[in-house]
KOLTORLUM-776640 format. One record per residue (C-alpha): residue number from 1; residue in one letter; z, x, y. Coordinates in steps of 0.05 Angstrom, whole numbers. Layout:
<sites>
<resi->NUM; resn->A; zz->Z; xx->X; yy->Y>
...
</sites>
This chain:
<sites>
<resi->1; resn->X; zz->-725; xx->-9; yy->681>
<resi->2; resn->X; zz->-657; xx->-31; yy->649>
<resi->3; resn->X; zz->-624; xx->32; yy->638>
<resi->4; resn->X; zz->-596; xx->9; yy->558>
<resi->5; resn->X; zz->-674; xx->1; yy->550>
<resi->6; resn->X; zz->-686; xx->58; yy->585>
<resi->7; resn->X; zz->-656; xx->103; yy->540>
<resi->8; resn->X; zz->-670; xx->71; yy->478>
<resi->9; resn->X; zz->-741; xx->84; yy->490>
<resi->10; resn->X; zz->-718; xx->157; yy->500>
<resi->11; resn->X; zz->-680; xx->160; yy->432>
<resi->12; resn->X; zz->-739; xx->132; yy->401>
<resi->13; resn->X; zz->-780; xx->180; yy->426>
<resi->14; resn->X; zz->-819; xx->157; yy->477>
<resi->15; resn->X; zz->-843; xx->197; yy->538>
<resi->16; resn->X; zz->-830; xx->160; yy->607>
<resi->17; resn->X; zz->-865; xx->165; yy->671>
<resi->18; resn->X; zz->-855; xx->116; yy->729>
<resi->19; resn->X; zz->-809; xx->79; yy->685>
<resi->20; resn->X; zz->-844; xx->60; yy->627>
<resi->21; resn->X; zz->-871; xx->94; yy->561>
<resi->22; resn->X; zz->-935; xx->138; yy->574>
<resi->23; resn->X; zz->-939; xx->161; yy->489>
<resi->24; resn->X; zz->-890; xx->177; yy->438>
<resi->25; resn->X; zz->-917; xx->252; yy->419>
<resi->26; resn->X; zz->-989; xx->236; yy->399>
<resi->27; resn->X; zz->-1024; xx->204; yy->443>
<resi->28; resn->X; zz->-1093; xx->213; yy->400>
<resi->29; resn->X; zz->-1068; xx->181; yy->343>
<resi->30; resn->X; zz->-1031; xx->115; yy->379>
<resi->31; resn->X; zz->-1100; xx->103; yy->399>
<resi->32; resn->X; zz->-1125; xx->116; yy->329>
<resi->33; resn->X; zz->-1077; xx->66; yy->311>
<resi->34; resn->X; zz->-1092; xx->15; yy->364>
<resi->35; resn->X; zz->-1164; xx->12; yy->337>
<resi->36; resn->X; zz->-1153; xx->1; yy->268>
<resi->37; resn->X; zz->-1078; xx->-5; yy->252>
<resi->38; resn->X; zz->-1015; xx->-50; yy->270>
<resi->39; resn->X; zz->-982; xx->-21; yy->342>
<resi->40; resn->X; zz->-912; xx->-42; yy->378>
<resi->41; resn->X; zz->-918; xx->-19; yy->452>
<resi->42; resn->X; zz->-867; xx->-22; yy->515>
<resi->43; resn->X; zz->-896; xx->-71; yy->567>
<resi->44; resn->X; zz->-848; xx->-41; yy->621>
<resi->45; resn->X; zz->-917; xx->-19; yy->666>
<resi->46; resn->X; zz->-925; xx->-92; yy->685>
<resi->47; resn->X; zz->-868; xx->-124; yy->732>
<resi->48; resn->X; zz->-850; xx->-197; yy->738>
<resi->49; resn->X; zz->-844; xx->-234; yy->791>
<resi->50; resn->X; zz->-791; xx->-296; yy->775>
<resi->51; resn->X; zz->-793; xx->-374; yy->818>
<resi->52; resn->X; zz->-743; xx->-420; yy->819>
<resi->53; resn->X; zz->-720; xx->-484; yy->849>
<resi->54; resn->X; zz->-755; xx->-551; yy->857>
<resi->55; resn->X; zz->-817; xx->-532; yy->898>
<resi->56; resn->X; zz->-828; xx->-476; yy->856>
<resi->57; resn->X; zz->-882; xx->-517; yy->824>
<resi->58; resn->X; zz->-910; xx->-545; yy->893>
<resi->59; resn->X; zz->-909; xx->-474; yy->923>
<resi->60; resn->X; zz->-952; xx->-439; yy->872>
<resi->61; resn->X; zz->-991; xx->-497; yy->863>
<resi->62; resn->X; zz->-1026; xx->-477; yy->941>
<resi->63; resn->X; zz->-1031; xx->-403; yy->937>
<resi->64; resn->X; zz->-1059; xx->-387; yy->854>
<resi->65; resn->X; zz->-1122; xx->-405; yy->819>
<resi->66; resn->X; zz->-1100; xx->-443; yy->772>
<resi->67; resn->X; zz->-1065; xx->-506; yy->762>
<resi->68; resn->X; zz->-998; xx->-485; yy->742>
<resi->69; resn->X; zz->-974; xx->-563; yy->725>
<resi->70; resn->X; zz->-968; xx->-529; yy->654>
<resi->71; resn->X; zz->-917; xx->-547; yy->586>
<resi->72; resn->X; zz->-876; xx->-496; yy->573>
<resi->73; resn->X; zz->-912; xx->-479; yy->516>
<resi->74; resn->X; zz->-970; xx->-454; yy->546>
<resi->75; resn->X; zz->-987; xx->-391; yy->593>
<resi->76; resn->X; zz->-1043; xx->-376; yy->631>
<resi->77; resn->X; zz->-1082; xx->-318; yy->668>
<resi->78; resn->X; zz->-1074; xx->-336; yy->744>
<resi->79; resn->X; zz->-1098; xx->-297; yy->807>
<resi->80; resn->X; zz->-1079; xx->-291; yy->882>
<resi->81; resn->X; zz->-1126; xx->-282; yy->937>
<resi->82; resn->X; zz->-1139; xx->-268; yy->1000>
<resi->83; resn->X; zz->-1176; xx->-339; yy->1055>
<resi->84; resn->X; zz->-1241; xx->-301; yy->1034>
<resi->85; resn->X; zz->-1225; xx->-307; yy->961>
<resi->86; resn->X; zz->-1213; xx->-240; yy->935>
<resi->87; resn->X; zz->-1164; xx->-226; yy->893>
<resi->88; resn->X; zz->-1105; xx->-190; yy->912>
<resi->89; resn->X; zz->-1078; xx->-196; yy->854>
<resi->90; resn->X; zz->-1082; xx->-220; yy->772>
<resi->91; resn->X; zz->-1030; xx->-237; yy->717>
<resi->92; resn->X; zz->-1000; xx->-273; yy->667>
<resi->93; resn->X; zz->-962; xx->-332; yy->685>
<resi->94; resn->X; zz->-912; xx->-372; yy->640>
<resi->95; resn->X; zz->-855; xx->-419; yy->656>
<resi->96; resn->X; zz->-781; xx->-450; yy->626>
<resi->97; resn->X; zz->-738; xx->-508; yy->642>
<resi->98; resn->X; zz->-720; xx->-468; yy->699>
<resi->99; resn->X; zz->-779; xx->-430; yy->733>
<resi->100; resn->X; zz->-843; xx->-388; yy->728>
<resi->101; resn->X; zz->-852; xx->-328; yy->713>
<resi->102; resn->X; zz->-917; xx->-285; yy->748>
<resi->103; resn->X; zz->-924; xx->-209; yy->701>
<resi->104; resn->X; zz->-964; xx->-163; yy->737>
<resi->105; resn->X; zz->-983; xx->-90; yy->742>
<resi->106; resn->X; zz->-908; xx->-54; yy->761>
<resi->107; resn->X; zz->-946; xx->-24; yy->820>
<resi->108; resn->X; zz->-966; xx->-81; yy->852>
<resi->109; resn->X; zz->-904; xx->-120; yy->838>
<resi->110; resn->X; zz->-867; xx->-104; yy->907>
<resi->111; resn->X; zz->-923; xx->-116; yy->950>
<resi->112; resn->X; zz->-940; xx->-186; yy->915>
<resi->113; resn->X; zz->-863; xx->-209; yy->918>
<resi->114; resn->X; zz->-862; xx->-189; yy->993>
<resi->115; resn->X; zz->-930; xx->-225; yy->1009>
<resi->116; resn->X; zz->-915; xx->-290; yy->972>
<resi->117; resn->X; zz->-836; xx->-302; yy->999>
<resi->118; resn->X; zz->-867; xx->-298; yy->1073>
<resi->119; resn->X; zz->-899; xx->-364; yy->1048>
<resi->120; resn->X; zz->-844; xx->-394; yy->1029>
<resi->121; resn->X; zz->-813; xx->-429; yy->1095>
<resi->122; resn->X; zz->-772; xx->-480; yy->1085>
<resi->123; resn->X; zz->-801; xx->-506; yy->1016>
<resi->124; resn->X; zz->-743; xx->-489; yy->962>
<resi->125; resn->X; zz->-770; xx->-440; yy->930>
<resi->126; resn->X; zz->-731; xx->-364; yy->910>
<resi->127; resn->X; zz->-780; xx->-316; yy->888>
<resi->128; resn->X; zz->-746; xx->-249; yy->857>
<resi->129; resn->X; zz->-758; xx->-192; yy->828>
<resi->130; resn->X; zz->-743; xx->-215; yy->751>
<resi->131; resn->X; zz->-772; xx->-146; yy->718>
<resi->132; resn->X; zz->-712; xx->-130; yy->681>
<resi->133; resn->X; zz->-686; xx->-203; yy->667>
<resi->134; resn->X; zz->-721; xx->-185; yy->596>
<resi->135; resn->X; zz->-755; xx->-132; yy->556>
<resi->136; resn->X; zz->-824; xx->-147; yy->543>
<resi->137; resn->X; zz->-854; xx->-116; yy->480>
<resi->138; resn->X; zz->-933; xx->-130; yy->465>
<resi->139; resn->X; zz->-947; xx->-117; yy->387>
<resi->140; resn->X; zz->-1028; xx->-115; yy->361>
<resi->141; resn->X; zz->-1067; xx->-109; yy->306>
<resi->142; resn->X; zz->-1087; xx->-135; yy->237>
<resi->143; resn->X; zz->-1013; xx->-147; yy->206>
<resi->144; resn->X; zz->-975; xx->-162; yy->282>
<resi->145; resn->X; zz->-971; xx->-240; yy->259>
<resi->146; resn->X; zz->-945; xx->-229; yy->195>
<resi->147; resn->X; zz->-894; xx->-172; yy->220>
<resi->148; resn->X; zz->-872; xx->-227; yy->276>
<resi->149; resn->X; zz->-868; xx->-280; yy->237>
<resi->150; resn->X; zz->-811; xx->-246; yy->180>
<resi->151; resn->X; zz->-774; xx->-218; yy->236>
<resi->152; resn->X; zz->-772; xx->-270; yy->293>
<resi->153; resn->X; zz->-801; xx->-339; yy->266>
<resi->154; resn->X; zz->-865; xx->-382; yy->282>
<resi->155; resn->X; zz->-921; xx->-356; yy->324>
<resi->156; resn->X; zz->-960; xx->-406; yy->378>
<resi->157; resn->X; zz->-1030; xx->-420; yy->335>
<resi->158; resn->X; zz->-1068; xx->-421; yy->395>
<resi->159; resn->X; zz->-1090; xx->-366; yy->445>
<resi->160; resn->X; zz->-1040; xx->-372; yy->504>
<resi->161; resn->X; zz->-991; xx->-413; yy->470>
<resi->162; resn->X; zz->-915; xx->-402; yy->484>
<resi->163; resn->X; zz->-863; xx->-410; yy->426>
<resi->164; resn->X; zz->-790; xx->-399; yy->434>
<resi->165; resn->X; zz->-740; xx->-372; yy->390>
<resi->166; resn->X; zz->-669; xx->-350; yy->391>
<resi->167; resn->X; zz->-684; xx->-283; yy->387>
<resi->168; resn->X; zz->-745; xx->-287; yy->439>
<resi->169; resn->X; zz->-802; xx->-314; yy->467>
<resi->170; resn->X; zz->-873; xx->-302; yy->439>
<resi->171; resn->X; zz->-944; xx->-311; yy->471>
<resi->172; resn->X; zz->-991; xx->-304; yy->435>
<resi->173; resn->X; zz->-1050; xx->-263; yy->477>
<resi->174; resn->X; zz->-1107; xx->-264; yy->412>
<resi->175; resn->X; zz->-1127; xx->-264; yy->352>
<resi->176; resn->X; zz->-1074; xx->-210; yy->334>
<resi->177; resn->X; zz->-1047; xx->-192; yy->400>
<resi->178; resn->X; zz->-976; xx->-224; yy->417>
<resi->179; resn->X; zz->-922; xx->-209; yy->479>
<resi->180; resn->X; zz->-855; xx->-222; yy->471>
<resi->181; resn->X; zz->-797; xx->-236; yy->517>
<resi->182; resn->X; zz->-730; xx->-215; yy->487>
<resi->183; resn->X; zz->-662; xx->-206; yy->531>
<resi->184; resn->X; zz->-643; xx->-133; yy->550>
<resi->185; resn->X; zz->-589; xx->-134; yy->495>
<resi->186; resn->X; zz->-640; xx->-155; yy->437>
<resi->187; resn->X; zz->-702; xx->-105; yy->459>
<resi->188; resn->X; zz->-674; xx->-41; yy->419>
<resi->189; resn->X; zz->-650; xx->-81; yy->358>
<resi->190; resn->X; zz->-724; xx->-117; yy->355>
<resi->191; resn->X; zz->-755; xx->-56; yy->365>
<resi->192; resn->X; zz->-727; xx->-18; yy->317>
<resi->193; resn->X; zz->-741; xx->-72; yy->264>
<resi->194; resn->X; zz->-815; xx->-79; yy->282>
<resi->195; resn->X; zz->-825; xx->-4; yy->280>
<resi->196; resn->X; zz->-806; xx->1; yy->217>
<resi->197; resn->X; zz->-883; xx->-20; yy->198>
<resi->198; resn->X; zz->-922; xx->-16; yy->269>
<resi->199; resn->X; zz->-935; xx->49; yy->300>
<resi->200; resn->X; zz->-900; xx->51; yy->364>
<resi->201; resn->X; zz->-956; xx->67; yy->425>
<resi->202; resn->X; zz->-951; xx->77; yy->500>
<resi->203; resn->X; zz->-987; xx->41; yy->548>
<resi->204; resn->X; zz->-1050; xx->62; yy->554>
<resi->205; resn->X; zz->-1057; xx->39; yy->479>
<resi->206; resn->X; zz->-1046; xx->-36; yy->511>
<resi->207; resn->X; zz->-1091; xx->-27; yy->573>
<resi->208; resn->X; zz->-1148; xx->-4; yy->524>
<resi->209; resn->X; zz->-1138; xx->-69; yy->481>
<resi->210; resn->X; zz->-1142; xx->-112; yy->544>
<resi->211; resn->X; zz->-1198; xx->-76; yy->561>
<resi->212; resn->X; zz->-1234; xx->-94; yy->501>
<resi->213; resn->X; zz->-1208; xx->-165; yy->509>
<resi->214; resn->X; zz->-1252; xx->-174; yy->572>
<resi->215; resn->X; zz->-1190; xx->-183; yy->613>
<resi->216; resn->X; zz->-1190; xx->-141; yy->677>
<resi->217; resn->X; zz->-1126; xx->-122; yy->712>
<resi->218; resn->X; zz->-1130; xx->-117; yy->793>
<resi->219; resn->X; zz->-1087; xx->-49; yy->814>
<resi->220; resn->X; zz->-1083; xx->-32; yy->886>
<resi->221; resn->X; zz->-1153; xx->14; yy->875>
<resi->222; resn->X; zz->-1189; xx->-52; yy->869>
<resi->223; resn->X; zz->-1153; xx->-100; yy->914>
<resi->224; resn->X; zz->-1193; xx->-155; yy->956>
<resi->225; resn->X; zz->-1253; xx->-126; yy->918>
<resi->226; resn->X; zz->-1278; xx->-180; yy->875>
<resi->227; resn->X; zz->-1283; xx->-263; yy->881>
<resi->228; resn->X; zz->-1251; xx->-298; yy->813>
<resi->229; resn->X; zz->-1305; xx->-299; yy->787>
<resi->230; resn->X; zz->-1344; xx->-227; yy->787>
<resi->231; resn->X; zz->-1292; xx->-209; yy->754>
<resi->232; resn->X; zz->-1298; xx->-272; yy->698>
<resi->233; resn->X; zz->-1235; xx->-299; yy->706>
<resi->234; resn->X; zz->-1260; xx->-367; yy->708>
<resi->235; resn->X; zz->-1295; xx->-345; yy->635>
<resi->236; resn->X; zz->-1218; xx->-326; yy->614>
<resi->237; resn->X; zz->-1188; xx->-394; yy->635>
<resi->238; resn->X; zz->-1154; xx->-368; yy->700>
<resi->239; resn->X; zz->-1191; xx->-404; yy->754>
<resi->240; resn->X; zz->-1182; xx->-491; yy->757>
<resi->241; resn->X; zz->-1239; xx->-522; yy->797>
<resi->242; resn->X; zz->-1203; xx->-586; yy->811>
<resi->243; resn->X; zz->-1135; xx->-565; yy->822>
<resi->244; resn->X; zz->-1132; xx->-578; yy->896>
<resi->245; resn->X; zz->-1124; xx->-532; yy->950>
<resi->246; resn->X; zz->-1104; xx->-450; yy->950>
<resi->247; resn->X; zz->-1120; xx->-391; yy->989>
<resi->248; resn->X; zz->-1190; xx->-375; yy->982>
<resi->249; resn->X; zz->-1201; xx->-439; yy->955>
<resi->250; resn->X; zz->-1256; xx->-456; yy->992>
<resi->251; resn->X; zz->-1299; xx->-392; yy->980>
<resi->252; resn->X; zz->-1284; xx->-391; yy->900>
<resi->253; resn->X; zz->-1305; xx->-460; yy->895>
<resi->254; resn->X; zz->-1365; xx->-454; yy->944>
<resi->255; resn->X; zz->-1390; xx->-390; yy->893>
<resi->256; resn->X; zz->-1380; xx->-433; yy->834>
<resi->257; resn->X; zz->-1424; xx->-493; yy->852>
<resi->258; resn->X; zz->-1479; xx->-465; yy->889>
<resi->259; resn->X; zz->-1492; xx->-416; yy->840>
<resi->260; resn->X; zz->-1484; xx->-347; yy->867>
<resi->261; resn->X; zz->-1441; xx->-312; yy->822>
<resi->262; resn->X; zz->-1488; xx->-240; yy->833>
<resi->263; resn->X; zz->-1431; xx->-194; yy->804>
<resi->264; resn->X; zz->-1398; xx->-195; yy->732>
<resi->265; resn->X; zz->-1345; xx->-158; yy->700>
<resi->266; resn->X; zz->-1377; xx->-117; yy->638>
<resi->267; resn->X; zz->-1354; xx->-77; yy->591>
<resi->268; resn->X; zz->-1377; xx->-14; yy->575>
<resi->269; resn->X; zz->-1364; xx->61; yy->547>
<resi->270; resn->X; zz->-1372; xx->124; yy->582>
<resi->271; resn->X; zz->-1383; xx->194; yy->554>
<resi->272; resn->X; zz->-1351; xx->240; yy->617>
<resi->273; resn->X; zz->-1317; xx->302; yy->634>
<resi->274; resn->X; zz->-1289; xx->268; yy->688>
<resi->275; resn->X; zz->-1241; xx->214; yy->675>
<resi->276; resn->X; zz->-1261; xx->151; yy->705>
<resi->277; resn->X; zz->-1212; xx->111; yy->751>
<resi->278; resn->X; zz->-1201; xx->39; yy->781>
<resi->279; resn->X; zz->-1251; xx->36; yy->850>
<resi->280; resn->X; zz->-1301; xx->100; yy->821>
<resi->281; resn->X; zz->-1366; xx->71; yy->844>
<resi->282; resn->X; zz->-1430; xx->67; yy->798>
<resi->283; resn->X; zz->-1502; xx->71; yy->820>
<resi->284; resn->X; zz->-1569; xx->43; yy->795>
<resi->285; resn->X; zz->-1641; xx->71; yy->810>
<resi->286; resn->X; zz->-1614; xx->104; yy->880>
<resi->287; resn->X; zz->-1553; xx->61; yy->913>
<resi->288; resn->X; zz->-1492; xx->45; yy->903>
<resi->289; resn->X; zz->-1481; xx->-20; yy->850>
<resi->290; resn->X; zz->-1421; xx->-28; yy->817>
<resi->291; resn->X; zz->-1342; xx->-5; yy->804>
<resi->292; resn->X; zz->-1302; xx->13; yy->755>
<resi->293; resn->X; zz->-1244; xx->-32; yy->749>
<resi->294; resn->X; zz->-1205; xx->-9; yy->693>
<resi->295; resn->X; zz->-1209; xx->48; yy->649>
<resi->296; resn->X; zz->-1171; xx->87; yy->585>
<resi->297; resn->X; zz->-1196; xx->138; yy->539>
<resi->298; resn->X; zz->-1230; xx->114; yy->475>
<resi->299; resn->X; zz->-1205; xx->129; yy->399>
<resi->300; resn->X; zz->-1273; xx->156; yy->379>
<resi->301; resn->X; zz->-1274; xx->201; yy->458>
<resi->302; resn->X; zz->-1300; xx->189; yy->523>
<resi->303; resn->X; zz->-1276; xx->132; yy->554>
<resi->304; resn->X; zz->-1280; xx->50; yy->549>
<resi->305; resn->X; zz->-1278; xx->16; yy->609>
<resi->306; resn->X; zz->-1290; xx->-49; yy->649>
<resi->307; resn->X; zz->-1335; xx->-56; yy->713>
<resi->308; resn->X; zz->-1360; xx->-105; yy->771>
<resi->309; resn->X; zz->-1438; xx->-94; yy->766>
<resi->310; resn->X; zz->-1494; xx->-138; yy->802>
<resi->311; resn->X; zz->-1528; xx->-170; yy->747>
<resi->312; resn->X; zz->-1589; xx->-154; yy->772>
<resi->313; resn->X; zz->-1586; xx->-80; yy->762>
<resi->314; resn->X; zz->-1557; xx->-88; yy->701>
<resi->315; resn->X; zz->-1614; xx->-117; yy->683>
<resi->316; resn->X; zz->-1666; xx->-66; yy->719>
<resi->317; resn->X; zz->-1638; xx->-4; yy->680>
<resi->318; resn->X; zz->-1590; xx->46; yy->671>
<resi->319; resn->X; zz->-1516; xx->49; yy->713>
<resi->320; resn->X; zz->-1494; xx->110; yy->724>
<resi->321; resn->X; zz->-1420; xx->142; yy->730>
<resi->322; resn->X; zz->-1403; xx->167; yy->806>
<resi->323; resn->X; zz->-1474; xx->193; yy->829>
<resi->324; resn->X; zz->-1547; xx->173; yy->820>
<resi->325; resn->X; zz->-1555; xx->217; yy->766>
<resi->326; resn->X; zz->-1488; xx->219; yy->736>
<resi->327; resn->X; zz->-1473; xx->203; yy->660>
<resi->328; resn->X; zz->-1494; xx->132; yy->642>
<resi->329; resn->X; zz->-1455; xx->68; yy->614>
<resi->330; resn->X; zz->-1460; xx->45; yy->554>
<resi->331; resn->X; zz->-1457; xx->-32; yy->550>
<resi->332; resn->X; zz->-1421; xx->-71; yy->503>
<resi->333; resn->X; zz->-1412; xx->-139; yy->478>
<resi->334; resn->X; zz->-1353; xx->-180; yy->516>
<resi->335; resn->X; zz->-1319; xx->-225; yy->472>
<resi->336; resn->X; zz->-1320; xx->-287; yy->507>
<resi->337; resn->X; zz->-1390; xx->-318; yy->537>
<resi->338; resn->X; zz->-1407; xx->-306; yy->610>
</sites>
């Protein structure tokens, strides 16, 4: 994390662990507000992985799935995965006049740089570590467009559309969910001018709104454990089916048109004691069905979460949390069609 950000987050109150903003004091009422109010939030959990050069395009173009020939006024949600087609990884992917920019979970960020410059060769590509090129803010909620728009300028109308301003980049994510990409310098001047009227939140705030956005976020819990598509990222726009060739091209594609898409991502809420993370299996009647693949604590208690479950024993009865007789899910309506 750049250290001017770093301790402006600090002044403004924010606990930090592993370099980003866990809460700022209450962590029951940023939820609180997350569910009902207008929140401003510290992306600084997810890392970004930056490409430049002029077979940047080329390059990504054979190892994600989707077709990043994009404008620069559009992002996308993208994956990587393994020749059997499970993802090793998923993010948000965006681009300039210059290069592209892959955001990912911080903990994965390493791992995914390392993997993808041994691919390079001799195409002229340089893939770096671009995590604190900017400060990435994500701000939510009923009056984020209107707080955006009086303090930075006009917001993309459509979901994943990209407009640029001198003060920053803005994508918007949803309805009323918007990232933006400001420079170091202009992070603790923005911030403290959209505070003024959004509550500011830590991180698990943001996870629980993706959550509830049907968007599921590999960590390395859950790596090379789903196809694209159990975990609907075709649904979400983040899978092209006549792009070409990738890694794990030929699996993804072979699931797609012959039908056998068994697992889904669903989404869920789970009253527990114990606190449900990313891998925690789920059972049906007697075996093992299902796992959790992300998972924060809920405004109203227990916990919402998102999960890989055969639809088959979704459909035969209840899933249960950890053992055969554990507490059981409660399902709830994505917000996309499946």
């Amino acid at each position: 994390m750049n250290h001017t950000w770093k301790d402006h987050l600090v002044k403004a109150g924010a606990t930090l662990a592993d370099d980003h903003a866990i809460h700022f004091g209450n962590p029951e009422k940023e939820l609180l507000a997350a569910q009902s109010g207008t929140i401003l939030t510290d992306l600084s959990h997810r890392g970004v992985i930056g490409f430049n050069g002029e077979d940047s395009q080329t390059f990504l173009q054979g190892q994600t799935t989707n077709d990043v020939r994009m404008a620069t006024d559009r992002a996308q949600y993208n994956s990587l995965c393994t020749p059997k087609g499970r993802m090793l990884a998923s993010f948000l992917l965006w681009r300039d006049a210059d290069g592209y920019f892959l955001q990912l979970p911080a903990t994965l960020q390493a791992g995914i740089q390392k993997r993808l410059t041994m691919y390079v060769l001799r195409a002229k590509v340089k893939v770096r570590d671009a995590s604190d090129e900017s400060v990435r803010l994500g701000v939510a909620g009923m009056g984020a467009e209107a707080l955006l728009q009086a303090a930075i300028g006009a917001l993309p109308s459509d979901v994943l559309g990209v407009v640029r301003h001198d003060r920053g980049t803005i994508i918007r994510l949803g309805a009323t969910r918007f990232e933006i990409a400001v420079t170091p310098e202009q992070g603790p001047a923005l911030w403290e001018e959209l505070s003024a009227q959004a509550t500011p939140v830590g991180s698990a705030c943001w996870e629980w709104l993706e959550i509830h956005a049907g968007i599921p976020v590999i960590l390395p819990q859950t790596q090379e454990q789903f196809t694209p598509q159990m975990a609907n990222f075709e649904a979400i726009g983040g899978v092209s089916f006549n792009k070409g060739c990738y890694t794990g091209q030929e699996i993804v594609a072979r699931t797609q048109y012959l039908g056998k898409v068994k697992r889904r991502l669903y989404l869920a809420h789970l009253d527990s004691d114990n606190v449900p993370q990313p891998g925690d299996e789920l059972f049906g009647a007697e075996s093992t069905t299902g796992m959790v693949v992300n998972a924060q604590p809920a405004p109203d208690g227990g916990y919402d979460l998102l999960a890989v479950i055969p639809t088959s024993s979704v459909d035969a009865g209840a899933i249960h949390f950890k053992l055969p007789e554990g507490p059981a899910l409660h399902f709830l309506p994505l917000p996309y069609p499946v």
